[in-house]
MMTF fields as JSON, N, C-alpha, C and O atoms, coordinates in Angstrom:
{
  "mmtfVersion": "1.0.0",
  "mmtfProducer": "UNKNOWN",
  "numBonds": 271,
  "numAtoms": 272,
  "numGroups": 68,
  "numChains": 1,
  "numModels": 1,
  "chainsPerModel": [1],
  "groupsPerChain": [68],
  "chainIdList": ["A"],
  "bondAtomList": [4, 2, 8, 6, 12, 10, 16, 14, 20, 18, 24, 22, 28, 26, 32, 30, 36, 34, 40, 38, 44, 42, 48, 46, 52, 50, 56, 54, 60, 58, 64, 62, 68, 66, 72, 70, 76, 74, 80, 78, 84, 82, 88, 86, 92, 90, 96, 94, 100, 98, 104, 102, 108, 106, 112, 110, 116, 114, 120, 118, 124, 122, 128, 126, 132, 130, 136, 134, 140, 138, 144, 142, 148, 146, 152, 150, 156, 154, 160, 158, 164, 162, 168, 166, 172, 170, 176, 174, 180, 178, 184, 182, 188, 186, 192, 190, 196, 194, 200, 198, 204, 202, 208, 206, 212, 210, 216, 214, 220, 218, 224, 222, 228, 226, 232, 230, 236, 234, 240, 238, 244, 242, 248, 246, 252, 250, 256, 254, 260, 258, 264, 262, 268, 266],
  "bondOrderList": [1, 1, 1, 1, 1, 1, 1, 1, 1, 1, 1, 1, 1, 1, 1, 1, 1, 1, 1, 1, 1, 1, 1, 1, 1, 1, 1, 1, 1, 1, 1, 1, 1, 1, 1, 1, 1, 1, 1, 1, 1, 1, 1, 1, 1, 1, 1, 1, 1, 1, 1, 1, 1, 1, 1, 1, 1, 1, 1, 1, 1, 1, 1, 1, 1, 1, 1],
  "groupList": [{"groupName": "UNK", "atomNameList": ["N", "CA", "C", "O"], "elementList": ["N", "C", "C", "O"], "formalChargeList": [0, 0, 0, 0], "bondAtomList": [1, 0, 2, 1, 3, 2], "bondOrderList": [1, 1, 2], "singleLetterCode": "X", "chemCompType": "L-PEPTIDE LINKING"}],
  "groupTypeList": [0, 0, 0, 0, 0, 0, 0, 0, 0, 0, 0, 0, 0, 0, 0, 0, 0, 0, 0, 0, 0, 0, 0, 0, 0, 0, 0, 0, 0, 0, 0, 0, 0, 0, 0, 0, 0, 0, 0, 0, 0, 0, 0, 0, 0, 0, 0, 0, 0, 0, 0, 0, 0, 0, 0, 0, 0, 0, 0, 0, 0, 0, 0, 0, 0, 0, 0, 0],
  "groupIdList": [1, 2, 3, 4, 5, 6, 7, 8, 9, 10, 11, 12, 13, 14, 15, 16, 17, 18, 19, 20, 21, 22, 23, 24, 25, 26, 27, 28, 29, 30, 31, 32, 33, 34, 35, 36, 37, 38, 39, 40, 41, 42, 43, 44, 45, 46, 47, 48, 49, 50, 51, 52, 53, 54, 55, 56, 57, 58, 59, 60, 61, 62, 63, 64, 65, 66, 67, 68],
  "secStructList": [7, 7, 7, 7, 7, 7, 7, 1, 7, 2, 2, 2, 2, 2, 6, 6, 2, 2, 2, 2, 2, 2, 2, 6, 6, 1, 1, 1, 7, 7, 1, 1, 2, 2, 2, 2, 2, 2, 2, 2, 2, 2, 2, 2, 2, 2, 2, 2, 2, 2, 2, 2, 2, 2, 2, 2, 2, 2, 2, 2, 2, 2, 2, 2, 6, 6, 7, 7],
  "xCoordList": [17.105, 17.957, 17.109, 16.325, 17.335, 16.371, 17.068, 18.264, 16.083, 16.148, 16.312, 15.79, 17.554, 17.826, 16.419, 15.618, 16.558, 16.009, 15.456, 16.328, 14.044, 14.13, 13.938, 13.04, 14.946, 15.088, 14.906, 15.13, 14.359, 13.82, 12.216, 11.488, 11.859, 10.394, 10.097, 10.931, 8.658, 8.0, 8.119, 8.529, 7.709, 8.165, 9.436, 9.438, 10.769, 11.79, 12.551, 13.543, 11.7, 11.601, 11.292, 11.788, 9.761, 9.074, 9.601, 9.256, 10.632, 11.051, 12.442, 12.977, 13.073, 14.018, 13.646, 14.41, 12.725, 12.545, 11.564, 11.674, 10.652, 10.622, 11.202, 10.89, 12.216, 13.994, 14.347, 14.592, 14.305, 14.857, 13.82, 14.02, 12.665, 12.241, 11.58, 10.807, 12.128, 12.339, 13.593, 13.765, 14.472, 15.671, 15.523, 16.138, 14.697, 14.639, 13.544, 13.421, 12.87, 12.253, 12.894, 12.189, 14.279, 14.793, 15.269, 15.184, 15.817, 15.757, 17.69, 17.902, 18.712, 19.82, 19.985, 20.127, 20.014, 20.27, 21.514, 21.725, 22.483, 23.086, 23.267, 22.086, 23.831, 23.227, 23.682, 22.971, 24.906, 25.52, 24.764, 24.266, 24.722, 24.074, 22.577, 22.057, 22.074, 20.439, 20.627, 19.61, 21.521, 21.339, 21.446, 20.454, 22.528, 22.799, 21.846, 21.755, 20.918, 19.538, 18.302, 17.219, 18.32, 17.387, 17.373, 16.488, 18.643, 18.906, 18.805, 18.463, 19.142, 18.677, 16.931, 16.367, 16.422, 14.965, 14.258, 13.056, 14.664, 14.745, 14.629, 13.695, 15.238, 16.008, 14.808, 14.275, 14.733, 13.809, 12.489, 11.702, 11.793, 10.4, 10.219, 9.043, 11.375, 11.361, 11.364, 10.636, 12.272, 11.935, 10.575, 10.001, 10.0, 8.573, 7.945, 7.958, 7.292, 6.884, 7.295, 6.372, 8.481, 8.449, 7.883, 7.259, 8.25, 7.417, 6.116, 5.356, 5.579, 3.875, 3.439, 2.339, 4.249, 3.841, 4.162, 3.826, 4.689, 5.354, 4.125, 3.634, 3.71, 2.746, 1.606, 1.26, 1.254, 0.052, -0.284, -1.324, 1.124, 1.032, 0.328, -0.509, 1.16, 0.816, -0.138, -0.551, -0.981, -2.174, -3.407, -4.471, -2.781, -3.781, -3.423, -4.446, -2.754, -2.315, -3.05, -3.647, -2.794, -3.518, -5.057, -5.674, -5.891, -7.359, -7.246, -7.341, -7.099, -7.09, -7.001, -7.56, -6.326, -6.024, -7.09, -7.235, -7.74, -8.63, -9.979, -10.892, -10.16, -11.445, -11.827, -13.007, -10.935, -11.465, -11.767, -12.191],
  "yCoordList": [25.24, 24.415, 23.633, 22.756, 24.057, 23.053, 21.519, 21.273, 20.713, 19.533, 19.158, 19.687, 17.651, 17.411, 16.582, 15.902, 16.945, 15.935, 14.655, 13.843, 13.869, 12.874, 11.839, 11.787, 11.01, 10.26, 8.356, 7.551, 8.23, 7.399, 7.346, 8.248, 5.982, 5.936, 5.735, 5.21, 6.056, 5.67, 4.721, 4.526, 3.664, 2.264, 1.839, 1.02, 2.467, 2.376, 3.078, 2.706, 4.423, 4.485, 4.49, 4.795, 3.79, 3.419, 1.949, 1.615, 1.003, -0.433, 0.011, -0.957, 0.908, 1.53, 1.669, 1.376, 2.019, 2.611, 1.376, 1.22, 0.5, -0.825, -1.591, -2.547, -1.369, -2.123, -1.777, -2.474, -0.525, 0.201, 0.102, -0.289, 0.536, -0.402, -1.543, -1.676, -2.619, -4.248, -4.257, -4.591, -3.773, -3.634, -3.215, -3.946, -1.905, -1.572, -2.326, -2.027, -3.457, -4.423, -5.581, -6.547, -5.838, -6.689, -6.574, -5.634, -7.976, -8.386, -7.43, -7.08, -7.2, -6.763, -5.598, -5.805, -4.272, -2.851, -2.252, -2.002, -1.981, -1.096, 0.047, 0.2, 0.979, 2.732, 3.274, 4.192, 3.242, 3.731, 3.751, 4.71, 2.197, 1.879, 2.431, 2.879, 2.199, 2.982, 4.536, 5.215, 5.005, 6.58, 6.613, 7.043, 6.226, 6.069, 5.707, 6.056, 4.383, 4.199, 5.165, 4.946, 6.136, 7.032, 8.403, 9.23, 8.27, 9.632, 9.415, 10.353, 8.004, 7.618, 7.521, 7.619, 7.309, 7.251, 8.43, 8.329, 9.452, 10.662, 11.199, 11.91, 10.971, 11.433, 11.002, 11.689, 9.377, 9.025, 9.318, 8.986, 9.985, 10.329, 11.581, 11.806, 12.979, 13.829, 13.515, 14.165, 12.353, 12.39, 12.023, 12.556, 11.069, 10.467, 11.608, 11.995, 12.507, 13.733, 14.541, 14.84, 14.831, 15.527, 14.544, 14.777, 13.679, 13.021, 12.934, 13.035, 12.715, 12.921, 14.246, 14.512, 15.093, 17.014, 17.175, 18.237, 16.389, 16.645, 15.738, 16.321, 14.472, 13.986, 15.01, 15.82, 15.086, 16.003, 17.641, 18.239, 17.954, 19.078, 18.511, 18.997, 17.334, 16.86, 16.746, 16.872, 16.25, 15.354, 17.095, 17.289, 17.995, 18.746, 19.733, 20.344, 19.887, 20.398, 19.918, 20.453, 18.991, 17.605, 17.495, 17.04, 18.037, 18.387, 19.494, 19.252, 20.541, 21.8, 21.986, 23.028, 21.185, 21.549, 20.519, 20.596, 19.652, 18.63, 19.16, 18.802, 20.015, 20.463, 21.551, 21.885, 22.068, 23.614, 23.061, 23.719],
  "zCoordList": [8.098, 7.292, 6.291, 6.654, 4.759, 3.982, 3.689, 3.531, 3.673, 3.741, 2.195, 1.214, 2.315, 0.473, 0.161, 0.802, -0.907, -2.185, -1.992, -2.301, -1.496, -1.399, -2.446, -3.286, -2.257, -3.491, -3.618, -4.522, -2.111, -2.414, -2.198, -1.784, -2.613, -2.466, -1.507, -0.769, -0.943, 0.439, 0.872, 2.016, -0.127, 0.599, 1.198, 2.117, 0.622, 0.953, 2.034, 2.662, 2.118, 3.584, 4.977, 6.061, 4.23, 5.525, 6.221, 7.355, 5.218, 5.271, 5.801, 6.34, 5.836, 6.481, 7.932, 8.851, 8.044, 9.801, 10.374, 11.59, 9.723, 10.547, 10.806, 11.517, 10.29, 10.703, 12.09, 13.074, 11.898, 13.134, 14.263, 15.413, 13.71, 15.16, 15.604, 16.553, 14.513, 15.068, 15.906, 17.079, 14.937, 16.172, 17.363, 18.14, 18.158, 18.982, 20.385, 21.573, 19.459, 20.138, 20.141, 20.432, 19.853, 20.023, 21.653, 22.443, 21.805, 23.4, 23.823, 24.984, 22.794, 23.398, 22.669, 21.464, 23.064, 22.754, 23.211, 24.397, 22.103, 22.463, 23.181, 23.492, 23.692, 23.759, 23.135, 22.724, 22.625, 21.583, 20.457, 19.866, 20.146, 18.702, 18.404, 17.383, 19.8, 19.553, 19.602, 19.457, 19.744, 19.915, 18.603, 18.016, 17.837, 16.289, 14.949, 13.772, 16.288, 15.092, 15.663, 15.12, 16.619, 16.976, 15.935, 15.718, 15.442, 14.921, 13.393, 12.673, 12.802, 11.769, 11.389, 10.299, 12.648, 12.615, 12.674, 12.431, 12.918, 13.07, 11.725, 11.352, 11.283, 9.974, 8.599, 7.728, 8.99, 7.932, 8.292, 7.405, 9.595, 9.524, 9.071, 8.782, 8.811, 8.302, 6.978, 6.227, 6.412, 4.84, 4.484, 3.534, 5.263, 5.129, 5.112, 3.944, 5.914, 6.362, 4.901, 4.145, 4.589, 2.784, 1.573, 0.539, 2.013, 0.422, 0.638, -0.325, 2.028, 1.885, 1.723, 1.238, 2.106, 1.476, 0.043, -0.483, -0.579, -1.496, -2.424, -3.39, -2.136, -2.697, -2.13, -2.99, -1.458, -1.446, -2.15, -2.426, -2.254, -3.119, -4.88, -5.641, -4.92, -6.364, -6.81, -7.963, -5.045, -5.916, -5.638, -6.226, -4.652, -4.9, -6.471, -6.779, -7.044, -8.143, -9.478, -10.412, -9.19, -10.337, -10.27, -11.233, -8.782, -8.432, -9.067, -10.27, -8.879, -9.792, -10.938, -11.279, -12.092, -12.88, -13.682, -14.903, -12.939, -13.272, -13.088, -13.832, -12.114, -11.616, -12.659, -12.765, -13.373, -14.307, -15.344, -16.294]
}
């Protein structure tokens, strides 16, 4: 299954998922609600995971085309 478009920035999704797990060090947890922010967290370490492949393609592209 290909994954959409990520469209925000790193920072915005790495400030997304320290949310989620301040929340999950908080003292009252849902199970519901944490299964809900598990799967959201889930979600945003795969986008993290494409924008750092996605930056790393760049920056090796940008070595190459710099190196000749």
């Amino acid at each position: 299954m290909a994954r959409k478009a990520i469209n925000k920035s790193y920072s915005q999704l790495s400030d997304e998922l320290t949310k989620i797990i301040e929340w999950f060090e908080g003292s009252e947890v849902d199970i519901d609600e944490a299964l809900a922010k598990y799967e959201q967290a889930m979600r945003l370490i795969a986008e993290i995971e494409d924008y750092l492949k996605n930056a790393d393609n760049k920056v090796r592209k940008l070595t190459e085309k710099f190196d000749k």
